[in-house]
C-alpha positions as CSV (number, residue, x, y, z in Angstrom):
1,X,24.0,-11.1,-15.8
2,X,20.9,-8.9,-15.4
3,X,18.5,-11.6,-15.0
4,X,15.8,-9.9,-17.6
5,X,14.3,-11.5,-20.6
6,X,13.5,-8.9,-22.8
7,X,16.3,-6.8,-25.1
8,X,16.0,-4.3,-27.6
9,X,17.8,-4.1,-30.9
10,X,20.2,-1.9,-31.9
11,X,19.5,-1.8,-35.7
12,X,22.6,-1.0,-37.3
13,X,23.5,1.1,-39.9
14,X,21.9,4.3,-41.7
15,X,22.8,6.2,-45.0
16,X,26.0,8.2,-45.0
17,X,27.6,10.4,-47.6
18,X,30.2,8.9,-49.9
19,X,33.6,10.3,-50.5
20,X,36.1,9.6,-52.9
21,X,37.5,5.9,-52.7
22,X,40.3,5.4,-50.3
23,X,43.7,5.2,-51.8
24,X,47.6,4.3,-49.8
25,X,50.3,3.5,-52.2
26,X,49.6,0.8,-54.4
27,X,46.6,-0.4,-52.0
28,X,43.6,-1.1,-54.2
29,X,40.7,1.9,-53.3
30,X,38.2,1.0,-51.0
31,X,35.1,3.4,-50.8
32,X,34.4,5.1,-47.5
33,X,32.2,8.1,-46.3
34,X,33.8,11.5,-44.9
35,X,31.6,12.4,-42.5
36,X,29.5,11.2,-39.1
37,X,25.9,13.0,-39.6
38,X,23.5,14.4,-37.6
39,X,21.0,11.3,-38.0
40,X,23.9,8.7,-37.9
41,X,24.6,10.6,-34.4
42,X,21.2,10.5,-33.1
43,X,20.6,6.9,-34.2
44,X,24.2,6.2,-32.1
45,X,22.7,7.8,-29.1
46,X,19.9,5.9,-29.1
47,X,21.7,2.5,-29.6
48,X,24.0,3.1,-26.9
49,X,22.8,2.6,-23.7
50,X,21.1,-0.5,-25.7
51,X,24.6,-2.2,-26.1
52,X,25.7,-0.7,-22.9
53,X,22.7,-3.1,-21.5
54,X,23.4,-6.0,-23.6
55,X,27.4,-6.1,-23.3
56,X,27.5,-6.1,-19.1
57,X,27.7,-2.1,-18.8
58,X,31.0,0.0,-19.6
59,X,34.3,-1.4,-17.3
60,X,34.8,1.2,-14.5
61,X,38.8,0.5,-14.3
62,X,41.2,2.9,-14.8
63,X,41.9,1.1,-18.2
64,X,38.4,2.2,-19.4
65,X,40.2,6.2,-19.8
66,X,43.5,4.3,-21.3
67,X,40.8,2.6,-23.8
68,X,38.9,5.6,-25.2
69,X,42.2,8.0,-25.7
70,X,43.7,4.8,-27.8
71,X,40.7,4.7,-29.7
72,X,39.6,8.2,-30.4
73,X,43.5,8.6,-31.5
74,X,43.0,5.9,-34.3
75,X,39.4,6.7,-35.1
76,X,40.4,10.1,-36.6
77,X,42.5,8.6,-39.0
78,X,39.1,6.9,-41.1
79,X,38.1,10.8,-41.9
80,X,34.8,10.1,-40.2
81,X,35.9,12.8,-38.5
82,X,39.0,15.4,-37.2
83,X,37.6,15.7,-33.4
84,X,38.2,13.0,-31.6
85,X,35.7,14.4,-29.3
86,X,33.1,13.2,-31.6
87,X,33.9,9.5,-30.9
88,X,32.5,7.6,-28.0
89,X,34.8,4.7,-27.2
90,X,34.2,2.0,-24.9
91,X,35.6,-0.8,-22.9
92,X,32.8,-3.2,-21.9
93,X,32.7,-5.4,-18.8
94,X,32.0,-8.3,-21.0
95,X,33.9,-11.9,-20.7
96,X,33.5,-12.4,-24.7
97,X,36.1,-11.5,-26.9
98,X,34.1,-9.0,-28.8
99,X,34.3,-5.3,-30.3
100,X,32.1,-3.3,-32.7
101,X,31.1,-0.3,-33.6
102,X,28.1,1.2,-34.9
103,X,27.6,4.8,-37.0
104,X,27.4,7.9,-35.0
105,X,31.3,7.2,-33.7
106,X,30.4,4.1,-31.5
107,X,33.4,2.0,-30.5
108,X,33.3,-0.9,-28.5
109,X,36.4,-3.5,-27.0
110,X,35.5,-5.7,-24.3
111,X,37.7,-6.2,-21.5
112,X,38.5,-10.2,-22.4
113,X,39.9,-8.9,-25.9
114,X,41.9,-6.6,-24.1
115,X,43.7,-9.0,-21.9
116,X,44.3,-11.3,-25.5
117,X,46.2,-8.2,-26.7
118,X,50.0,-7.2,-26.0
119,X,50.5,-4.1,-26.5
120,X,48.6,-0.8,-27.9
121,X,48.9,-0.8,-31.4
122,X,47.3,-4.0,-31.2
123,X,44.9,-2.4,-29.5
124,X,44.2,0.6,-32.1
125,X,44.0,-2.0,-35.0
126,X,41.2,-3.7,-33.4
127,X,39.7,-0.3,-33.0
128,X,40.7,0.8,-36.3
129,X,39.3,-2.6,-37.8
130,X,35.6,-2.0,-36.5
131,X,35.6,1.5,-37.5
132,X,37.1,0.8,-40.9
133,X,33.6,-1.2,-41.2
134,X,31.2,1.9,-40.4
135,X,33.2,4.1,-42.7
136,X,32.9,1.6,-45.7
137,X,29.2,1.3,-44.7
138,X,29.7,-2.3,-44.0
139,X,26.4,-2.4,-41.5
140,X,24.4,-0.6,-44.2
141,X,25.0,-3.2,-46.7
142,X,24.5,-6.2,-44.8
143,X,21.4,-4.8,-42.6
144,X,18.7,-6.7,-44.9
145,X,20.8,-9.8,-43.7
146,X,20.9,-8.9,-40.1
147,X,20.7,-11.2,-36.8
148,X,20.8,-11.4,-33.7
149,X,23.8,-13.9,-32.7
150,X,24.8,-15.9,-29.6
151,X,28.3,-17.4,-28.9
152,X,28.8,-19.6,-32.1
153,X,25.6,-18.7,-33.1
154,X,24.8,-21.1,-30.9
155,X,20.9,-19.6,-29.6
156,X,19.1,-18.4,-32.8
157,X,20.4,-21.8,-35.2
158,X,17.5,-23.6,-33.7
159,X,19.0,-27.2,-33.9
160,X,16.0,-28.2,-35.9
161,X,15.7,-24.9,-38.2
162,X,12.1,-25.4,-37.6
163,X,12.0,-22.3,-35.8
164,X,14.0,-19.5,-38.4
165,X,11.8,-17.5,-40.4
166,X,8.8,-19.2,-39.4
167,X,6.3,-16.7,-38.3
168,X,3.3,-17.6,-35.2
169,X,4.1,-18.8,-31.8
170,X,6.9,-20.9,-32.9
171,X,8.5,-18.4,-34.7
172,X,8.2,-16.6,-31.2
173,X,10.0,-18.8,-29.1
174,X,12.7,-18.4,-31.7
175,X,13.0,-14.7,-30.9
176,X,12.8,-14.6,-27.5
177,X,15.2,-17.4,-26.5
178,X,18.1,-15.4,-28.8
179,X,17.5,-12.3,-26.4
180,X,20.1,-13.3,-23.6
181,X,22.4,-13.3,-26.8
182,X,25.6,-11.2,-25.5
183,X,26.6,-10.3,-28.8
184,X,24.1,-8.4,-31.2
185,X,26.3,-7.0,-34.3
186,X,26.2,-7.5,-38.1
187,X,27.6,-10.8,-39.8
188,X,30.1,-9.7,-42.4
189,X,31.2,-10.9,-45.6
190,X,34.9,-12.4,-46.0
191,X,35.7,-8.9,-48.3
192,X,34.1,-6.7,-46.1
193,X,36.6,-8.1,-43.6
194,X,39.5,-8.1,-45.6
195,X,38.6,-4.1,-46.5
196,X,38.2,-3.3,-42.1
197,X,41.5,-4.9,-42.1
198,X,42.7,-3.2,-44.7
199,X,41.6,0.1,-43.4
200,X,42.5,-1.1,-39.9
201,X,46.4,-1.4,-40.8
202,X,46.2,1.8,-42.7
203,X,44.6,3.7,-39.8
204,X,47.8,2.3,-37.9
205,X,50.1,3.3,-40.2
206,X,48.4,7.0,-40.8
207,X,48.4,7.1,-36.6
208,X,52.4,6.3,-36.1
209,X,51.9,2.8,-35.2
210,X,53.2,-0.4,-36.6
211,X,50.9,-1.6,-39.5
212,X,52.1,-5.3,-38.7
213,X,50.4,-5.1,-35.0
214,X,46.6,-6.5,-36.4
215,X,48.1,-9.6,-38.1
216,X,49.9,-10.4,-34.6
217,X,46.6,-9.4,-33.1
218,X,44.8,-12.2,-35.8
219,X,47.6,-14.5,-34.9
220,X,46.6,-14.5,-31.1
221,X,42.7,-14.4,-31.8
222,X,43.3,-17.8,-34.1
223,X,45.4,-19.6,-31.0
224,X,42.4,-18.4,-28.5
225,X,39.9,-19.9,-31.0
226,X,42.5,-22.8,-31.0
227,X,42.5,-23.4,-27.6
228,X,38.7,-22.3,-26.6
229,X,37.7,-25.2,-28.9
230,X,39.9,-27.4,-26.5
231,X,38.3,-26.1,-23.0
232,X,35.7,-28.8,-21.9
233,X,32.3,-27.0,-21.3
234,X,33.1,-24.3,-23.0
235,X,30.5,-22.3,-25.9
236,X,33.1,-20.5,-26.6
237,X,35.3,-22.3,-28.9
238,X,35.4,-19.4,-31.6
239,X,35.6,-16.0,-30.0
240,X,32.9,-13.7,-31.9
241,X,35.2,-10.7,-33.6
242,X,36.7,-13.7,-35.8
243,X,34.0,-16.2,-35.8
244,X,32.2,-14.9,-39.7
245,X,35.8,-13.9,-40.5
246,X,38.1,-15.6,-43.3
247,X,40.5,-18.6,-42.4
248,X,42.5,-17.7,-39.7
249,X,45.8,-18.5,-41.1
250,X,45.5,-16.9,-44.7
251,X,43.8,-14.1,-43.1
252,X,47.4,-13.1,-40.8
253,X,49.0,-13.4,-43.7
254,X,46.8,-11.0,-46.1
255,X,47.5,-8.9,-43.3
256,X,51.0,-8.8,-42.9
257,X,51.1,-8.1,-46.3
258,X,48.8,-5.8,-46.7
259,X,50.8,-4.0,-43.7
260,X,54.0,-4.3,-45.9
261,X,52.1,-2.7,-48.7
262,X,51.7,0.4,-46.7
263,X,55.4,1.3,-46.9
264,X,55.3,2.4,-43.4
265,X,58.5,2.8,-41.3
266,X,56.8,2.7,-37.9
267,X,57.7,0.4,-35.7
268,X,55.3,2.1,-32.6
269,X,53.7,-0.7,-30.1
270,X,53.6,1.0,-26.8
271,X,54.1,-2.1,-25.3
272,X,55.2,-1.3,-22.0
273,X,52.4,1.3,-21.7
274,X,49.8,-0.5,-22.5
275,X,50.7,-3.6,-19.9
276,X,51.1,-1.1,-17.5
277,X,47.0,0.2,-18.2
278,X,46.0,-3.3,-18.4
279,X,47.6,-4.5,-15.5
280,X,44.8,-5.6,-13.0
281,X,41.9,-5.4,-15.5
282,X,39.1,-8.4,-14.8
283,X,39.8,-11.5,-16.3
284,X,36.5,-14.1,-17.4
285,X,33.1,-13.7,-15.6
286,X,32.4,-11.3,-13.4
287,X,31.1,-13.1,-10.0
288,X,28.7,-9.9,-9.9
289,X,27.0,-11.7,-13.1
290,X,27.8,-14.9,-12.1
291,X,30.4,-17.3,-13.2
292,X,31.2,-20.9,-15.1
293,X,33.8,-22.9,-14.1
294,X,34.0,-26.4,-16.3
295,X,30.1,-27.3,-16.9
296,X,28.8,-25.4,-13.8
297,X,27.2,-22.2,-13.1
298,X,27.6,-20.8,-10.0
299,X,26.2,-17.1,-8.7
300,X,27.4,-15.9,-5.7
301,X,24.7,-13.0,-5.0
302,X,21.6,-15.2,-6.3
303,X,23.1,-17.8,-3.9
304,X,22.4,-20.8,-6.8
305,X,24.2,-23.2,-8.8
306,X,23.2,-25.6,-11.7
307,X,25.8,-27.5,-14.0
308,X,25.5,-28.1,-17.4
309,X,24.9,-31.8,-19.6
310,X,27.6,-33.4,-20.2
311,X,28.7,-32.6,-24.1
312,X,26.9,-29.1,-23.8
313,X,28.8,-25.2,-24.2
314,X,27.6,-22.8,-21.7
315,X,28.1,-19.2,-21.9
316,X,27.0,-16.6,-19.6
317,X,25.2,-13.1,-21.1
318,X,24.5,-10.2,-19.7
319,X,20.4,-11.2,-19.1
320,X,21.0,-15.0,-19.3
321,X,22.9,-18.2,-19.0
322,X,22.5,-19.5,-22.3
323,X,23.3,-23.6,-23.1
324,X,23.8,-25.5,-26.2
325,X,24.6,-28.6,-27.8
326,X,23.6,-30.9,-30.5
327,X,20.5,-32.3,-28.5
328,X,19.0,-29.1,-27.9
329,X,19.2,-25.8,-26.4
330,X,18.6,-23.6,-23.0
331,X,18.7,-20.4,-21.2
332,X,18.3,-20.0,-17.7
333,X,17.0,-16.7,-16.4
334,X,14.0,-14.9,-14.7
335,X,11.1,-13.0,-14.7
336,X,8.9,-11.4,-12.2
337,X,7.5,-13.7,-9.6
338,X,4.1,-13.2,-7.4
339,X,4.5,-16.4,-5.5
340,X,2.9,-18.8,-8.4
341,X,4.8,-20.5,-10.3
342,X,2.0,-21.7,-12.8
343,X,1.3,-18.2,-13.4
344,X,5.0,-17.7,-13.9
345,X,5.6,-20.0,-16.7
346,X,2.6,-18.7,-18.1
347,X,4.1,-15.3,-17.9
348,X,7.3,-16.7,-19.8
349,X,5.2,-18.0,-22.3
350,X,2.8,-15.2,-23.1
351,X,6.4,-12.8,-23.0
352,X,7.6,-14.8,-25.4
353,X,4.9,-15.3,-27.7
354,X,4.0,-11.5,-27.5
355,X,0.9,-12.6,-25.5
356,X,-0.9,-14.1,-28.2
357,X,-1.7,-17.8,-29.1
358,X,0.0,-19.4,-26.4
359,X,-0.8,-23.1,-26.4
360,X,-2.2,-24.1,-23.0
361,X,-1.6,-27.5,-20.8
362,X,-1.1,-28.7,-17.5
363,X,1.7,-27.5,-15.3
364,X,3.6,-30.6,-13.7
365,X,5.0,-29.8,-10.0
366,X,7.8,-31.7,-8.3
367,X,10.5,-30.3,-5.5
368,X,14.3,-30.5,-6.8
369,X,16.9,-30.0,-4.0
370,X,14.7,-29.0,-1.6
371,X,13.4,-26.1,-4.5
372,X,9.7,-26.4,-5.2
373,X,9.5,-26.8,-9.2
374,X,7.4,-26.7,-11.7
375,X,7.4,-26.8,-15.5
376,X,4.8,-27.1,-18.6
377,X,5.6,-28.1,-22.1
378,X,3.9,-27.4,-25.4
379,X,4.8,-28.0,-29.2
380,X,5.6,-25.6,-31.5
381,X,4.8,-26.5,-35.1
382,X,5.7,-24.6,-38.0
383,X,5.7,-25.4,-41.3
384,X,8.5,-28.5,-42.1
385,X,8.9,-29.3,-37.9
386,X,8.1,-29.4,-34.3
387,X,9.9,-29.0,-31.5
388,X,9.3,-29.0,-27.8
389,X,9.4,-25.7,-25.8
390,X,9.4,-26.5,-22.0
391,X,9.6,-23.8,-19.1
392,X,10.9,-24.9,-15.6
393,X,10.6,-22.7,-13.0
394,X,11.9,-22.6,-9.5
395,X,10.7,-20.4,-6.2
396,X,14.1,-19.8,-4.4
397,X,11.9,-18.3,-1.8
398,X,11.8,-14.5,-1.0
399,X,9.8,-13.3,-4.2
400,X,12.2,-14.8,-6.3
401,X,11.8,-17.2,-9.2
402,X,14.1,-18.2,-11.4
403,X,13.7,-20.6,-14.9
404,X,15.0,-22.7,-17.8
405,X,13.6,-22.1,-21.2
406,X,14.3,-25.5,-23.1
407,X,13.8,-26.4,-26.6
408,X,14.3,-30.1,-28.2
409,X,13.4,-31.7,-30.9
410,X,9.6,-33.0,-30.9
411,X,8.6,-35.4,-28.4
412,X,12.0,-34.9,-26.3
413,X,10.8,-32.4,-23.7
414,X,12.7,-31.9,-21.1
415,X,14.8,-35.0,-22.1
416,X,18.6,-34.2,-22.6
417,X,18.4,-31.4,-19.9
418,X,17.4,-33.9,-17.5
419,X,20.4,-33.9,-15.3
420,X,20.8,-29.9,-15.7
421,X,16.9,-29.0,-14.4
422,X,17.7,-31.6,-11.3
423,X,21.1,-30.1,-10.6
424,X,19.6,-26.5,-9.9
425,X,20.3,-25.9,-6.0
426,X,21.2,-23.4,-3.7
427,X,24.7,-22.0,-2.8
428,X,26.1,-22.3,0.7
429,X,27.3,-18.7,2.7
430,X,30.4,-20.4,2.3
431,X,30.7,-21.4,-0.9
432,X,29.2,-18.2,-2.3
433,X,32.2,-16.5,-0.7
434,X,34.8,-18.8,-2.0
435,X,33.9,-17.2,-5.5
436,X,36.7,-14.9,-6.7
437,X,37.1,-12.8,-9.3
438,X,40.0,-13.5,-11.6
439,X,42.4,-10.5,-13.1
440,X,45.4,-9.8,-15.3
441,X,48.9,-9.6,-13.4
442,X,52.0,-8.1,-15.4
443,X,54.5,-9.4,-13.7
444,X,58.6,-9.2,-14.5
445,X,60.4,-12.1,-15.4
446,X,62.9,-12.6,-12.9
447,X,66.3,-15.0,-14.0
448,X,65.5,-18.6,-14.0
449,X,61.5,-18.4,-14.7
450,X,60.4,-19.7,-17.8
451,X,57.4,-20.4,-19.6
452,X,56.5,-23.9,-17.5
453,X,57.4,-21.8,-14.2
454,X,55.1,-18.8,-14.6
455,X,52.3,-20.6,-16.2
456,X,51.9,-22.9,-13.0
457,X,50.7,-19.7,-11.5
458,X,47.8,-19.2,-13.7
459,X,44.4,-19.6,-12.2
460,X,43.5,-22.4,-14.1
461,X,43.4,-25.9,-12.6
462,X,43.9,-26.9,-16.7
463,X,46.1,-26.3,-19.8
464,X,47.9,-23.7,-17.7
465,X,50.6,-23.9,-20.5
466,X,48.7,-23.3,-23.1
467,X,46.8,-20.3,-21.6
468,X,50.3,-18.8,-20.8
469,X,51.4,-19.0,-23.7
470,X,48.5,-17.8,-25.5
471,X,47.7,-14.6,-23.7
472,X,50.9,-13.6,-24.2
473,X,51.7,-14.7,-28.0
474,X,54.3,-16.9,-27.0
475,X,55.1,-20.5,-28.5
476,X,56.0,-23.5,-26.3
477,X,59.6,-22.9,-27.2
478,X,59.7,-19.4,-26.1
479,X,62.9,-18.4,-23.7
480,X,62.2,-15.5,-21.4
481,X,64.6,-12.9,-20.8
482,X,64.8,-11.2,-17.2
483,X,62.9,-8.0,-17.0
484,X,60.4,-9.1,-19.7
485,X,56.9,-8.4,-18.6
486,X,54.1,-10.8,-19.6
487,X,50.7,-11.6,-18.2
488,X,49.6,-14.2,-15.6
489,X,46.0,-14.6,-14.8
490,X,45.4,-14.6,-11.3
């Protein structure tokens, strides 16, 4: 993460000529538009290097290339456009299983919903999927309805609801704690996204690829839901591309019908191709943004560490570590520091309240881990609620200050953070070192290995299994066949 508070929007669609409804054999029509135009193109370039910002910067692997001639290949199909030079497609360093896109021929895939897929059709459905929602002006229709949206929707459902819609300095502390929010994209309805997967399989099956490749691709984004929900610590039980989506199970098979329905004979994957591109690609956190293993947070360049409550989800965005659980909710991050840290949280405070009717009181001080600390809390009162907003701060020395934001319900304070705000503490030389970055590793099965064999070389000190056999869309029963390929992490 970037370690800044502040984020700007991206607002989403603008209006776009329609063209005449969308038609493959018996398929029912779905209106789209026929053209990208000069404002939607602007309003794309502006939004950009936004998201760029937001989603941990574009991946600079050689897969990055492999990504944008997969997706400008499929993007041409949704008439948008006939130059695929007129699409902008990007693979984002981002450990979420995300991808968008936005008008102006913006695509987005991040790299951990690369490493979910198996081969590139699956890929170009994805693609297809989020473009399908531009060209039926999905973002358009839903921008009234709008929001910012953290893993889960964990960070802007203020656990009290006190906070939503409310306007004033509570209504403040609302905004500004969803900013560290890795993911900032429209919220569809379930028939917008049966129509992007609808247009999705057709794009596939207009490009020479095998319509049936997104329902595999919903198959293996259901068993990572599946087994996210089963990862202690985790926020990120329900990855974000299928969290506002239908059921996962009647959703694979509307697709694989739908696919049917397009009376394609293509049976293109480009399996071997694509392992080959994603071979190597980073796997989780990046250790240059800092990484969480179990409930703790560790940042090898910041030199710090802090775990989370026991019962809480942590996930790590691009400008802060955001935490959540039924008792409340946190982000850790930072601001600029002059070497006072009651002018600091005062700084956090006036940021976040736009520097207007901040409610004052006396900073507490205390030294955690050798750290000096220091933290203030005040009550934010809207119309049905309160709830507590505390800042603790800490001056690692150097210049540099670093915080928690905390809200709880009224009267709480700091009180089920407790254990997190005390755990904060600086990382050793050595173990800062001992932080690794994790990666994909095609690797061929040789005779004799089997499913129980190469999983025990996953990275994982749990549930090795069932990440095997997940990222590569296997079942527990699966036999491997020499001179397969499939993907460890390492």
């Amino acid at each position: 993460m970037k370690w800044t508070l502040a984020l700007g929007g991206t607002g989403a669609a603008l209006a776009m000529v329609l063209s005449a409804p969308a038609v493959i054999g018996q398929q029912r029509a779905i209106r789209t538009v026929s053209s990208i135009s000069q404002q939607d193109k602007a309003s794309g370039a502006k939004q950009h290097p936004e998201l760029l910002k937001e989603f941990g910067g574009p991946y600079a692997g050689p897969q990055a290339r492999y990504v944008e001639t997969v997706g400008r290949r499929i993007a041409v199909q949704s008439g948008l456009s006939n130059a695929q030079s007129d699409f902008t497609v990007t693979l984002l360093n981002s450990p979420v299983n995300n991808a968008f896109a936005i008008p102006g021929g913006y695509v987005y895939v991040t790299r951990q919903l690369m490493a979910l897929m198996n081969d590139e059709a699956e890929l170009a459905g994805v693609l297809g999927h989020e473009v399908g929602h531009v060209a039926a002006q999905h973002g358009q229709r839903r921008q009234k309805t709008a929001q910012r949206n953290a893993i889960g929707g964990a960070l802007l459902q203020v656990l009290t609801g006190a906070l939503l819609g409310d306007s004033g300095f509570a209504g403040l502390i609302q905004r500004g704690i969803g900013t560290g929010s890795q993911l900032l994209t429209l919220k569809f309805s379930r028939s917008q996204e049966y129509e992007a997967d609808d247009l999705g399989i057709r794009y596939l099956a207009a490009g020479g690829y095998d319509p049936r490749a997104l329902s595999d691709m919903l198959a293996s984004l259901a068993a990572q839901s599946s087994l996210d929900a089963r990862v202690a610590g985790s926020a990120r039980s329900m990855p974000e591309w299928a969290s506002t989506h239908p059921d996962p199970a009647s959703r694979v098979d509307r697709a694989a019908r739908e696919a049917q329905a397009t009376r394609s004979t293509s049976t293109t994957r480009n399996r071997d191709v694509f392992l080959a591109a994603l071979d190597g690609v980073l796997y989780g956190d990046d250790p240059k943004q800092g990484v969480i293993d179990g409930n703790r947070f560790r940042h090898p360049d910041l030199r710090l560490s802090f775990a989370a409550p026991s019962g809480f989800g942590m996930e790590n965005g691009s400008d802060a570590v955001s935490i959540t659980g039924s008792g409340g909710q946190a982000q850790f991050g930072t601001a600029a520091y002059r070497g006072d840290l009651s002018a600091y949280i005062d700084g956090v405070f006036a940021a976040l309240g736009d520097g207007k009717g901040v409610p004052g009181g006396a900073v507490s001080r205390t030294t955690i881990n050798g750290i000096p600390a220091a933290w203030r809390t005040v009550r934010a009162t809207s119309q049905s609620s309160q709830v507590d907003a505390t800042v603790i701060a800490y001056d690692f020395g150097g210049g540099k200050a670093y915080h928690f934001l905390l809200l709880t319900p009224a009267g709480r304070g700091i009180g089920p953070f407790t254990s997190m705000v005390q755990s904060v503490e600086r990382l050793s030389a050595k173990d800062a070192a001992a932080i690794k970055p994790r990666r994909i590793d095609v690797v061929t099965v040789k005779a004799g290995d089997t499913v129980q064999s190469l999983s025990r070389r996953m990275a994982y000190s749990d549930l090795q299994l069932e990440r095997f056999l997940t990222i590569n869309a296997l079942d527990a029963n699966a036999t491997l066949r020499p001179g397969q390929k499939v993907k460890i992490v390492v």
